[in-house]
C-alpha positions, 0 to 999 in steps of 0.5 A: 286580935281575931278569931284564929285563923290559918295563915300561910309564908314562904321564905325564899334563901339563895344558894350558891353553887360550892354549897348545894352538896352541903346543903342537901346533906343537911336536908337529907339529916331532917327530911326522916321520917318523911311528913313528920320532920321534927324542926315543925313538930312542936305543938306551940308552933301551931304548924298544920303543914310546913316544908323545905324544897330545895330548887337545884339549877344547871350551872348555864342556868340564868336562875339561882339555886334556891332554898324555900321554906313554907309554913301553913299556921294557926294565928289570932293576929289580924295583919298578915305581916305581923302574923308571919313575922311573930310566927317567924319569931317562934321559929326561929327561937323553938327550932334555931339549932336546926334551923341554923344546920340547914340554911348556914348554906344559904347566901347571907346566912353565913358568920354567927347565927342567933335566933333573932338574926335568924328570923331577921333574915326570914323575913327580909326573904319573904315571898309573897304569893299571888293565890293561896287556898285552904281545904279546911277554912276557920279550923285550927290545929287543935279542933281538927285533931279534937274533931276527929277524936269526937267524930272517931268516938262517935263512930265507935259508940254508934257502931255498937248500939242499936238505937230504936229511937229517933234520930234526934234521940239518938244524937242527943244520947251520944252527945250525953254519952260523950260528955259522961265519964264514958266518953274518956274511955272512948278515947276522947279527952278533957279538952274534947269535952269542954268543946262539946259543951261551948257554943258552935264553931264558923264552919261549917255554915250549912246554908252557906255551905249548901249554896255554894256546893250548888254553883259550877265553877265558872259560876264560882269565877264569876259570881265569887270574883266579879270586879276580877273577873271583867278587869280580866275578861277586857284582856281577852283581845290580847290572851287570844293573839297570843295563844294564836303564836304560843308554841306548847310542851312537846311531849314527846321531845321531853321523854326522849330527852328527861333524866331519869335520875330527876323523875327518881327524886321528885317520886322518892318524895311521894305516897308515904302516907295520906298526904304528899307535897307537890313542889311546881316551878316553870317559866313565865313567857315573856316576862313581864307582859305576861306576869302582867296577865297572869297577875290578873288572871290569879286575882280572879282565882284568889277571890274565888278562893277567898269567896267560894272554894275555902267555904266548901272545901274543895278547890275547882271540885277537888275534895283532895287539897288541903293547902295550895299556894301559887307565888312568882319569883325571880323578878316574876319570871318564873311561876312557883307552886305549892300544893298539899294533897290526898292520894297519889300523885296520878289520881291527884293530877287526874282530878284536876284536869277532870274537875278543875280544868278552867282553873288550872287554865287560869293559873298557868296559861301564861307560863311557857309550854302550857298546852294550848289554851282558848280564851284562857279557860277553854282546852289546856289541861283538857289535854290530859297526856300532855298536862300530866307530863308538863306537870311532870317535867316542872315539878321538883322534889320536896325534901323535908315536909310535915303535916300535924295530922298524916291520917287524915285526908280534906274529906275526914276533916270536913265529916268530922267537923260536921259530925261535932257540929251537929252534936252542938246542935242538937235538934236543930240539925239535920240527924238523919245527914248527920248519921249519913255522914257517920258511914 
């Protein structure tokens, strides 16, 4: 056993066709109210964001209809299977009924269900991603719901005094203030308290932090992932004769021809609250040769992510991801994506191409109609029209979704956290960052 840690899992069920209407019918019972699906709810899960994303196909389509669960969790438990089988376990056993309601329609799932078939057949269907990112590293579900009760009750508190003293007083002052009796009545609870008084948590390191935040993303690729970085740079002969021959997404075929109903689903599941869930899927070109090159293009980010983004929380520059996940699928011939993100849709895919374009290049410069790349990390998403409506065209709704915390965006978790830290600290933070980051 570790220190808790968040943990990520796909199940991945196929559908057949005589059973979408059922299936859907059996989503749509747990997909209200949105972000608060109540399958994920229970506390003992320890579940930050989970989801349930249906992938309807044509019936001249060479794919099969498919069902994906993911669940983004907390766990102590150092081997990434045996973390996802037990919280598979709990699963399965805490939310069997409807569980059970739900993925009856999938194939192989049918006869007699139990909790522990249940959880058998999740983990026989496990997908494994090739990158994930966290927006909010070394927190689990209860620190950040505590944090923000501390930082809220200090914000409160500041707001109505008028300190004269210096700012170290002042920190010192409320943190006795927030431990006292009176700290109750600003809304934070016992447990809060018993933080307050234990020793400071991984995150955030401000050294770390601060010589990280300082690096530009390229910089971030090369310096965070250097081994993956060259074995991808020695492909690049390849990558550049291929981008020569590779046709892009033709925007304007795809307006004349779009279903207008299908863009009407995938917006139906969108801007409910602070956050929203973005489900991506497109085809991978030429199969194998390129899930080859895109495999190693993913290391590169995975070991960025790993390395640099998780610790600033910001994914390429965007503030906004709480989790992100990209995983190939269908013997990789298709690139599937998951996000979980601030803000709505078009402000979400605008700061993308603003700030994470080299990334999103990397991630998706081998899948079909991507727009144009050079060298991989060069124009693409640049393109920002033509990006915005690719992404369009290969997004697909997201029927059931939870989040632990719907209020709160990446930013406020990462304030509140350096708000609780500095209470910790005391004179040997920085007070007056420290009431900077009040405002």
């Amino acid at each position: 056993m570790s220190a808790i840690r968040q943990e990520t899992l796909t199940v991945r069920a196929t559908v057949n066709r005589a059973m979408a209407g059922k299936l859907e019918d059996a989503l749509a019972r747990h997909a209200t109210p949105y972000a608060k699906a109540h399958l994920f709810a229970d506390d003992t899960l320890r579940i930050h964001f989970a989801r349930l994303a249906f992938v309807a196909e044509p019936k001249d389509s060479e794919y099969s209809s498919a069902l994906y669960l993911e669940s983004n969790f907390d766990t102590e438990i150092d081997s990434e299977g045996d973390a996802r089988a037990t919280h598979l376990t709990h699963l399965a056993t805490h939310s069997f009924d409807d569980l059970a309601d739900i993925f009856k329609n999938c194939d192989g799932f049918g006869g007699e269900l139990n909790p522990s078939r249940l959880r058998e057949l999740f983990v026989a269907r496990l997908v494994h991603h090739t990158v994930r990112y966290q927006g909010h590293t070394l927190r689990d579900v209860r620190r950040i719901r505590s944090e923000h009760r501390i930082a809220d009750a200090v914000r409160r508190h500041v707001a109505g005094q008028r300190h004269s003293s210096t700012p170290t007083k002042t920190l010192r002052a409320v943190r006795d203030h927030l431990l006292s009796a009176a700290g109750l009545a600003l809304g934070i609870q016992p447990e809060d308290q018993q933080a307050l008084a234990r020793p400071p948590h991984a995150w955030p390191d401000p050294r770390r932090w601060r010589d990280l935040i300082s690096r530009s993303n390229f910089s971030a690729y090369a310096h965070a992932a250097p081994v993956e970085f060259l074995r991808f740079a020695v492909n690049m002969p390849e990558i550049l004769l291929h981008e020569r021959r590779d046709p892009e997404f033709d925007a304007y075929a795809w307006l004349g021809s779009r279903d207008p109903s299908a863009d009407a689903a995938k917006a139906s599941t969108e801007d409910f609250t602070t956050q929203n869930a973005l489900t991506h899927l497109v085809v991978v070109k030429d199969e194998g040769k390129r899930s080859r090159l895109l495999r190693t293009a993913h290391s590169v980010i995975a070991a960025a992510a790993k390395n640099h983004f998780d610790w600033i929380g910001e994914l390429g520059g965007i503030p906004t991801i709480h989790f992100a996940k990209w995983m190939l699928v269908d013997d990789d011939k298709r690139l599937l994506f998951f996000s979980n993100y601030d803000g709505n849709w078009e402000s979400y895919i605008g700061d993308f191409v603003d700030q994470a374009h080299q990334g999103l290049n990397l991630a998706w410069f081998c899948t079909h109609e991507y727009p144009k790349t050079f060298g991989a990390l060069g124009a693409g998403a640049n393109d920002e029209e033509r990006f915005k409506l690719w992404t369009r065209a290969g997004q697909r709704p997201t029927q059931v979704f939870y989040t632990a915390y719907p209020e709160l965006s990446v930013a406020l978790v990462n304030q509140n956290s350096w708000i609780a830290r500095a209470l910790h600290f005391g004179a040997e933070a920085d007070p007056s960052e420290w009431l900077r980051r009040l405002g």
